[in-house]
C-alpha positions in Angstrom: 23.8 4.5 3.8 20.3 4.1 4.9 18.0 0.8 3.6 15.4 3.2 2.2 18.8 5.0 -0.3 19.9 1.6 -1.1 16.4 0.9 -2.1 16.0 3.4 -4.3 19.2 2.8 -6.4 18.3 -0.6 -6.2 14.9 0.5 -8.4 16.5 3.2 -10.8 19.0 0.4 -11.5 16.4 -2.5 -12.2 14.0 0.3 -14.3 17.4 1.1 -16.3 18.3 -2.6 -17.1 14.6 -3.4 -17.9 14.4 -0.1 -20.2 17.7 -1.1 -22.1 16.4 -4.8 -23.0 13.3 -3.0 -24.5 13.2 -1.0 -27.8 12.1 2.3 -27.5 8.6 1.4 -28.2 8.5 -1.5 -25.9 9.4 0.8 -22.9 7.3 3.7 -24.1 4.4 1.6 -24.2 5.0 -0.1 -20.4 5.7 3.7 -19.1 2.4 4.1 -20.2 0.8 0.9 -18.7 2.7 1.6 -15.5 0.8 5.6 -15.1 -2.3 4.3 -16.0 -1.9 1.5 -13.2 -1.2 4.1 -11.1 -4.1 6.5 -11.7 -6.2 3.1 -11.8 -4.9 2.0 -8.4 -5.9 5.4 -6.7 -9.4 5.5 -7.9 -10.1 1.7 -6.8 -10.5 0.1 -9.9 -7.7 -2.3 -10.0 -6.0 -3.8 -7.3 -3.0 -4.0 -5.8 -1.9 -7.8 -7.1 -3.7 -6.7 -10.6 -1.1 -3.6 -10.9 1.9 -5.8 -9.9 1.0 -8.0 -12.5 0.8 -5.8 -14.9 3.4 -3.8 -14.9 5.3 -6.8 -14.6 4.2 -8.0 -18.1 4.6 -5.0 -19.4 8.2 -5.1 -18.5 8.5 -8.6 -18.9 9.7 -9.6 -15.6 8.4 -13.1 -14.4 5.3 -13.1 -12.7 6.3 -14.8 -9.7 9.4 -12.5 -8.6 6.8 -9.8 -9.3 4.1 -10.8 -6.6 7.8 -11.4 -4.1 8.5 -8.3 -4.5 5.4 -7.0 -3.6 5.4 -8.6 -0.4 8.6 -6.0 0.6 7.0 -2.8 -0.9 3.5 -3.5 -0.7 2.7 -0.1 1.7 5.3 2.0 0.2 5.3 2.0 -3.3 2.1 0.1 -4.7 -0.3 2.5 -2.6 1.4 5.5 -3.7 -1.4 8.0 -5.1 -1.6 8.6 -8.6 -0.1 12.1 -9.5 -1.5 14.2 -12.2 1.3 15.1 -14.8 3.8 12.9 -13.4 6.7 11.9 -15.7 8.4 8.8 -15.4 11.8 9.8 -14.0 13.5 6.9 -16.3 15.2 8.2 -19.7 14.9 6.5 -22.8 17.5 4.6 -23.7 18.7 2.9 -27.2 18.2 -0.2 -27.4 20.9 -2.8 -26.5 22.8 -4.6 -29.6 21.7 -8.2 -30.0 24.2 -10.1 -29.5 26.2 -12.8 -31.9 24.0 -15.2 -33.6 26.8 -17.8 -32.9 25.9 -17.6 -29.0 22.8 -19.9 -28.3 20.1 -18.3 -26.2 20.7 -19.5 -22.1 18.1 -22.3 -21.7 15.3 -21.8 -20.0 16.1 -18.0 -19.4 13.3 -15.8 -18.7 12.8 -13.8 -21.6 12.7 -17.1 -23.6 10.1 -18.4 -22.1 7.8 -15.2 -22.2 8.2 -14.9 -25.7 7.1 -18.2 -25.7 3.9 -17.4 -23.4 5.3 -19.6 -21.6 4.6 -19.6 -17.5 8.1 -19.3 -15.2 9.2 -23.3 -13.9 8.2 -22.6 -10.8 4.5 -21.2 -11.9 4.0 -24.4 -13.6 5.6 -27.0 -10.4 2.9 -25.0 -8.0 -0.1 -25.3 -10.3 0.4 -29.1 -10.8 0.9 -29.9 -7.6 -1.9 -28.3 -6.3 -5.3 -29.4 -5.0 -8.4 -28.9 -7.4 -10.5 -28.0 -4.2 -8.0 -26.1 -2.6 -7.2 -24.3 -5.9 -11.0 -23.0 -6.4 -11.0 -22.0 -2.6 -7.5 -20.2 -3.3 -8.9 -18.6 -6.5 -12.7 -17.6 -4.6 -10.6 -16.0 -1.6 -8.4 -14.1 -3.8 -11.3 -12.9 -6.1 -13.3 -11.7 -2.9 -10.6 -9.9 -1.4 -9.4 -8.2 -4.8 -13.3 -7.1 -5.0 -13.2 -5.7 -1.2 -10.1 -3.9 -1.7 -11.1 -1.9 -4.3 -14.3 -1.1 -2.9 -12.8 0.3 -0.1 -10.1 2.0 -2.4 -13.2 3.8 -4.8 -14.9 5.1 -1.1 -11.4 6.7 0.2 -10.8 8.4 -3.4 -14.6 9.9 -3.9 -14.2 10.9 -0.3 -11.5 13.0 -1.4 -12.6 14.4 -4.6 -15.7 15.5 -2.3 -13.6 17.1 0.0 -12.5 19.3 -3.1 -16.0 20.6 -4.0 -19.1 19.7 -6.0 -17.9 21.7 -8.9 -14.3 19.2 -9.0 -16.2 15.9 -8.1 -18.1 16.1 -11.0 -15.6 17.6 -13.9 -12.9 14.7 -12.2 -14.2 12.0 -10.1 -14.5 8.9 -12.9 -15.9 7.0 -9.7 -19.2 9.0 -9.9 -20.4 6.7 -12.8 -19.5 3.7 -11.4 -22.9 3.2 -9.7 -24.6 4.3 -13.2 -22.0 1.4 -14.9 -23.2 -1.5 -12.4 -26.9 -0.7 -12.9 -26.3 -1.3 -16.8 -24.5 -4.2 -15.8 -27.0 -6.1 -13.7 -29.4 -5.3 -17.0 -27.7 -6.5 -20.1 -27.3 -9.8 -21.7 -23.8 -11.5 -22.1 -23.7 -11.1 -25.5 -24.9 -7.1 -24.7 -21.8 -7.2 -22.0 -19.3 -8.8 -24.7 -20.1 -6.2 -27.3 -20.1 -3.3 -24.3 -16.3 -3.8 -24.3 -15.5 -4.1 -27.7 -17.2 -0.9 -28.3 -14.8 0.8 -25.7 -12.2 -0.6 -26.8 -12.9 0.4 -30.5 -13.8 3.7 -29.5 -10.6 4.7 -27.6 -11.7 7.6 -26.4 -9.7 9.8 -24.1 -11.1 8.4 -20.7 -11.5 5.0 -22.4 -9.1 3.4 -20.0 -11.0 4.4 -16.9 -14.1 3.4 -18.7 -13.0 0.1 -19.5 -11.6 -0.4 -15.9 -14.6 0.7 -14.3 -17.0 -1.9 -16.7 -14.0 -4.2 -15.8 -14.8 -4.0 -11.9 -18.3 -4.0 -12.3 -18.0 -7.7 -13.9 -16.2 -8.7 -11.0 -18.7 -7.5 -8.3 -21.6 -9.3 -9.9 -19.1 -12.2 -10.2 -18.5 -12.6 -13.8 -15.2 -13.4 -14.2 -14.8 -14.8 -17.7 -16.7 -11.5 -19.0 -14.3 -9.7 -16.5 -11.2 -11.1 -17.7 -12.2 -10.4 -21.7 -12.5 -6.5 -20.5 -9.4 -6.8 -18.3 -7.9 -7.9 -21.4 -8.7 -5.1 -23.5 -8.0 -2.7 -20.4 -4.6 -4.0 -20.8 -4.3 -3.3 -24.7 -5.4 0.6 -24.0 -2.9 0.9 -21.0 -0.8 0.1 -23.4 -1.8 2.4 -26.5 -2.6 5.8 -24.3 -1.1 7.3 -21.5 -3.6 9.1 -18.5 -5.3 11.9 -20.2 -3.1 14.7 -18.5 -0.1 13.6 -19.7 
């Protein structure tokens, strides 16, 4: 049996174990986070790290074994284009009984602590024990190269839609507008910024998860990153609430 076969029923089996300790409306709503991501990830507006992370929330698997795996899988699965229509191939599945209320919860297990909001053991060792200076530098790198990627990322995916014609660029490149969104950007106040995102948000609209990506990425090339992470934040709520618009 080849490594790719044992890969891929390594996957179905992991996405059937993570489905089954979710209700029904906990793993609707990460199959729906996890095509967004996708569809997000091909048009350049979130990276590679920011998918991984979260669809790993979403399914509530530690953080850290998240960006490990990713390390493995990086060019095979987490650059995979977004595909219009695509179902998730995993079948709902009831949820699993609780079990006795005589048996204590496992200390320390993983669930536990994210229903705590709690970060994994090892998170919390490597953030203490790391240098202030050497964590900004760590955190700048990261936030440059997460800005380059998915620059690079929006230039191959408008190359393509202009490949397919004038007449499809402009009915389905969301990329087109970006330029328009960063203009606004550079413009408007914070407080104008703030309430640009909460307008989205309370709009959900039909493309309101592109729209709220693309303001999202436009914070983070002008380097605002608190403002960035408030529309991340809501990005994440309507990943959550609607699934990509041809679905």
């Amino acid at each position: 049996m080849t490594k790719t076969s044992n890969n891929v029923k390594d996957a179905a089996a992991k996405d059937i174990a993570e489905t089954e300790a979710l209700s029904e409306y906990e793993a609707a709503r990460a199959r729906n986070i996890e095509r967004n991501n996708a569809r997000l990830r091909s048009l350049g507006l979130i990276s590679i790290l920011e998918e991984k992370k979260s669809n790993a929330i979403a399914w509530g698997r530690d953080i850290v074994e998240a960006k490990h795996d990713s390390s493995s899988d990086e060019e095979s699965s987490s650059d995979e284009e977004y595909s219009e229509g695509n179902q998730s191939s995993t079948k709902k599945k009831r949820k699993r009984k609780a079990k006795s209320n005589n048996m204590p919860p496992r200390e320390g297990s993983r669930k536990s602590r994210r229903l705590m909001s709690l970060p994994s053991e090892h998170t919390s060792e490597t953030i203490a024990s790391e240098d202030p200076t050497e964590r900004r530098e760590r955190i700048r790198q990261e936030r440059l190269a997460m800005v380059e990627e998915c620059r690079e990322a929006r230039q191959r995916a408008a190359l393509e839609v202009a490949k397919a014609g004038a007449k499809l660029a402009g009915k389905e490149n969301p990329t087109a507008t970006y330029e328009h969104c960063l203009m606004r950007v550079r413009s408007m106040t914070e407080k104008g910024l703030i309430n640009r995102v909460r307008a989205i948000e309370r709009a959900a609209g039909k493309h309101c998860v592109v729209k709220m990506a693309i303001f999202k990425s436009c914070l983070q090339d002008e380097d605002m990153w608190e403002l960035a992470q408030l529309a991340s934040d809501a990005l994440e709520r309507l990943k959550a609430l609607l699934p990509p618009p041809s679905d």
